[in-house]
C-alpha positions as CSV (number, residue, x, y, z in Angstrom):
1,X,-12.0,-26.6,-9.6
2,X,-15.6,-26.1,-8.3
3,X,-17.4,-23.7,-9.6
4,X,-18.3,-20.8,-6.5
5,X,-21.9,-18.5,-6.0
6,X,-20.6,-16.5,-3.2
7,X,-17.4,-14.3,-3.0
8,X,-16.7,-12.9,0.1
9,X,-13.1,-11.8,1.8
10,X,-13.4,-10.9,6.2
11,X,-9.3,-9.8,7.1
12,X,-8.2,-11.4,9.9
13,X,-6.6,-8.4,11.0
14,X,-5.7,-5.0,9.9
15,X,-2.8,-5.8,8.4
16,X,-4.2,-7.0,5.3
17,X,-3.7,-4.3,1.7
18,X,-4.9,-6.5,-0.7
19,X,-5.8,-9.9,-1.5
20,X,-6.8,-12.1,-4.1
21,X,-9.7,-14.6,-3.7
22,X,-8.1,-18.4,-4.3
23,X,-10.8,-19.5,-6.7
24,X,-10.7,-18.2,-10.5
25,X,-13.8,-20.1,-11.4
26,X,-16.4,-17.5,-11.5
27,X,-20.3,-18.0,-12.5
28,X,-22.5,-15.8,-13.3
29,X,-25.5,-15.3,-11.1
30,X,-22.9,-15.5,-8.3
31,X,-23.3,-13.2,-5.3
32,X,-20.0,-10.8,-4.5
33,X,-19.8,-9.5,-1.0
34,X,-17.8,-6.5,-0.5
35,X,-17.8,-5.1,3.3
36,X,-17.1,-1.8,4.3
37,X,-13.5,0.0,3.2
38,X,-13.1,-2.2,0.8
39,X,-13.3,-2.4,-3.3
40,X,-12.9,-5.4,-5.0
41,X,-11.5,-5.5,-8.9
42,X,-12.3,-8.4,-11.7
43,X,-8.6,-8.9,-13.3
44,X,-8.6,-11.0,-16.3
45,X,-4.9,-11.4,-18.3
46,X,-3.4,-9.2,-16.0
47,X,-5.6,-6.1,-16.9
48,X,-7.8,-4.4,-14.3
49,X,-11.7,-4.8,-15.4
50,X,-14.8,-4.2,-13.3
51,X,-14.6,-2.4,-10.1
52,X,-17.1,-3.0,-7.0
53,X,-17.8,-0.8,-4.0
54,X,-19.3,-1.9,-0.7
55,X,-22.4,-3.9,-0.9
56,X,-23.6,-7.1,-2.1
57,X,-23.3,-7.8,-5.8
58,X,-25.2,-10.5,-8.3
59,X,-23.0,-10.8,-11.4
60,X,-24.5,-10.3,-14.1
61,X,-23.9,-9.2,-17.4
62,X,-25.1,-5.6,-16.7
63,X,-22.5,-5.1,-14.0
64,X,-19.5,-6.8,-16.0
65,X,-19.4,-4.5,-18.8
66,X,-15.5,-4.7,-19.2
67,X,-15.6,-8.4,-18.4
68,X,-18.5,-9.3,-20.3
69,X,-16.1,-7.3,-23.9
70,X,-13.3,-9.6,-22.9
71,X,-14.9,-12.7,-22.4
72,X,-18.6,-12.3,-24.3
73,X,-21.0,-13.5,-21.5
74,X,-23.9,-14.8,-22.5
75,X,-27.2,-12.8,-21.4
76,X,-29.3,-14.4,-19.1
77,X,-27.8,-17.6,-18.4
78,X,-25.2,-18.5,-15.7
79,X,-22.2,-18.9,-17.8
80,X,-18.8,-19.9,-15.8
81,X,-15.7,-17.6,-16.7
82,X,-12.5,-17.0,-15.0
83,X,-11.5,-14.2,-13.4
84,X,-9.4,-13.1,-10.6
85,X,-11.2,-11.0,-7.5
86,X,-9.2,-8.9,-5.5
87,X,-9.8,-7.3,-2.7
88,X,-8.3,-4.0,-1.4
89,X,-8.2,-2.6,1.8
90,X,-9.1,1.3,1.4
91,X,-8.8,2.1,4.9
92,X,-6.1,4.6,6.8
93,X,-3.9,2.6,8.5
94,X,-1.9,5.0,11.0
95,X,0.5,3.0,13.3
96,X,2.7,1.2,10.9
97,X,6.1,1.1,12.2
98,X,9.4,2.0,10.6
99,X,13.2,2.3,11.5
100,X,16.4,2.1,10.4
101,X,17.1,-1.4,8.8
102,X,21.4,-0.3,9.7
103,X,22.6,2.5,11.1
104,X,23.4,5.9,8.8
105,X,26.8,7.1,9.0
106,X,27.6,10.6,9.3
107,X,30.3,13.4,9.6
108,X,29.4,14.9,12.8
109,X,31.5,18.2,12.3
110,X,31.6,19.3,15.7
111,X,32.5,16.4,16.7
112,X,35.0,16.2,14.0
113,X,34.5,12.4,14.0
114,X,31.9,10.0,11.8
115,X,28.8,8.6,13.8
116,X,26.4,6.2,13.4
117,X,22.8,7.2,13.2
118,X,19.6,5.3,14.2
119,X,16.2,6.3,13.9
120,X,12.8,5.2,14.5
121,X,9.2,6.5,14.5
122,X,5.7,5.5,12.9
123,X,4.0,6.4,9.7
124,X,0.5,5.8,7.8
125,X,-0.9,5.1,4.9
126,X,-4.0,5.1,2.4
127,X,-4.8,3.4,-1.0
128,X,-6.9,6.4,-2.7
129,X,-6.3,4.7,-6.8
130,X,-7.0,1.0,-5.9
131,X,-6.3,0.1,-10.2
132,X,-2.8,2.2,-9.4
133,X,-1.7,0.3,-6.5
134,X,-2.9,-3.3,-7.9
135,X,-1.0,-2.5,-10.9
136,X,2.1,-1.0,-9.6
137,X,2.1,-3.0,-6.2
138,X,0.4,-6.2,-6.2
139,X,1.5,-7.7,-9.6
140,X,1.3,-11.2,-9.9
141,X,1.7,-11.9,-6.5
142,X,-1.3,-13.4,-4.4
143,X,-1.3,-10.9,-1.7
144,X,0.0,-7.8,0.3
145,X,0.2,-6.7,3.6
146,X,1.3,-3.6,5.1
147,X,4.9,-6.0,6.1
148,X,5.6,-6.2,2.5
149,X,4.2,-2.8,1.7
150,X,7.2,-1.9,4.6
151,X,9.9,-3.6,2.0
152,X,9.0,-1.3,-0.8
153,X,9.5,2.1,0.8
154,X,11.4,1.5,4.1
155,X,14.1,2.4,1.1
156,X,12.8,5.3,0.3
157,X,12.3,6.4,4.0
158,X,15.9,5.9,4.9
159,X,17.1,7.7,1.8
160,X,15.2,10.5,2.6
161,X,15.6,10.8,6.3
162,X,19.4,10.3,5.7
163,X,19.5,13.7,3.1
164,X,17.4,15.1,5.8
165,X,19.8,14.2,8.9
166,X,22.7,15.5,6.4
167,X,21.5,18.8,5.7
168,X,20.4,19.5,9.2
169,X,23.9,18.4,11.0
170,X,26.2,19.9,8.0
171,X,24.2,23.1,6.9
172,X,23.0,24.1,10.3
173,X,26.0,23.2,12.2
174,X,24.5,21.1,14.8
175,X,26.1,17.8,16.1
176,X,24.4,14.9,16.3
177,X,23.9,15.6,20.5
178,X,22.1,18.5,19.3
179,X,19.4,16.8,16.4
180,X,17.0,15.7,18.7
181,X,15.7,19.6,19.1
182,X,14.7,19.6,15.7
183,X,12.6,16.0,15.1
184,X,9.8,17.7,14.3
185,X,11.1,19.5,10.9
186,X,12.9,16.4,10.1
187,X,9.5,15.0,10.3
188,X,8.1,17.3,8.3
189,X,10.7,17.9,5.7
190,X,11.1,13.8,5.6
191,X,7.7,13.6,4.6
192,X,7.2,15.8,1.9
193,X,10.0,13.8,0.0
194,X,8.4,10.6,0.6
195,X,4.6,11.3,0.1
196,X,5.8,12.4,-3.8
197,X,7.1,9.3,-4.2
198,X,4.0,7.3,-2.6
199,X,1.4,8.7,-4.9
200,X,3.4,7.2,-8.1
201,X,1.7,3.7,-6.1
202,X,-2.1,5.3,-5.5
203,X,-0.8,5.5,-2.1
204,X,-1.2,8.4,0.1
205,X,1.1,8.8,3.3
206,X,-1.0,9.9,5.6
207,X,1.3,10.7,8.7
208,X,5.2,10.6,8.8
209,X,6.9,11.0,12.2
210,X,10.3,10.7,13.2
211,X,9.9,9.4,17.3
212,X,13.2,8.7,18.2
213,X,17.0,10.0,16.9
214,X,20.3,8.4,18.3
């Protein structure tokens, strides 16, 4: 594989978390081009090295420190290594969309009958600990976008919302005709759970809302 001197990642869209550049064959004296909300991180055997902020880079031995123990650049010269770059979106992404993959089922008891739930709404995100999310997220796989971000946690969403749902139609008595008063506490009381389990990932939930009950 060619040898590169310029490592650079524009997202096509928004949708785009993180993302690993397709070339490992790194030199140094190479420029690195990070653009604005993002940080890009120098992985090397599956362990998180150098971190870069905005700006354009030259690698060289002086800002490869972690690199430069693991692989013992040599000073000066422009020694190839390999490497993987990522590159993580740090942005707030606020209209990601969530809902119900099936229908919850629950006791209505004023009905006296079980129903099926559905519910929909929008929620947002932020990666604040870009080594915590590459580690516990990204793995070994060659990108992720706020889709597959959606497959992690719509799971934890509907388990959540569903406890939520329970304790609002059993403990307070209401029916299910009756839910849609209180949305925004089920928002609110949804979220808490949820943003606890988020920041395990260096992920912070930004906004949680539940739009639509039925």
């Amino acid at each position: 594989m060619a040898l590169i001197n310029r490592i650079k990642y524009s997202a096509p869209d928004d949708t785009a978390l993180a993302w690993k550049y397709p070339s490992e064959e790194i030199r140094l004296g190479s420029q690195l081009i990070v653009n604005e909300g993002q940080q890009a991180v120098f992985v090397k055997g599956g362990q998180l090295l150098d971190t870069f902020d905005p700006g354009t880079h030259t690698l060289v031995t002086g800002n490869l420190p972690l690199i430069d123990k693991v692989v013992n650049l040599a000073f000066g010269s422009e020694t190839p290594f390999t490497a993987e770059v990522w590159y993580v979106n740090t942005t707030v992404k606020r209209d990601l969309k969530w809902g119900t993959p099936t229908p919850i089922p629950l006791l209505d008891p004023n009905l006296g009958f079980p129903v099926s739930v559905r519910s929909f709404g929008k929620w947002g995100v932020r990666i604040f600990d870009v080594h915590m999310f590459l580690t516990q997220i990204v793995g070994s796989q060659a990108s992720k976008d706020s889709g597959k971000i959606y497959q992690y946690f719509i799971g934890e969403i509907t388990q959540s919302l569903t406890s939520q749902l329970t304790n609002q139609i059993l403990e307070g008595k209401k029916s299910i005709l009756e839910i849609a008063t209180e949305i925004n506490q089920i928002s609110s009381s949804t979220s808490k759970v949820i943003e606890k389990e988020f920041d395990k990932y260096g992920l912070e939930l930004v906004n949680f809302n539940v739009e639509s009950i039925n």
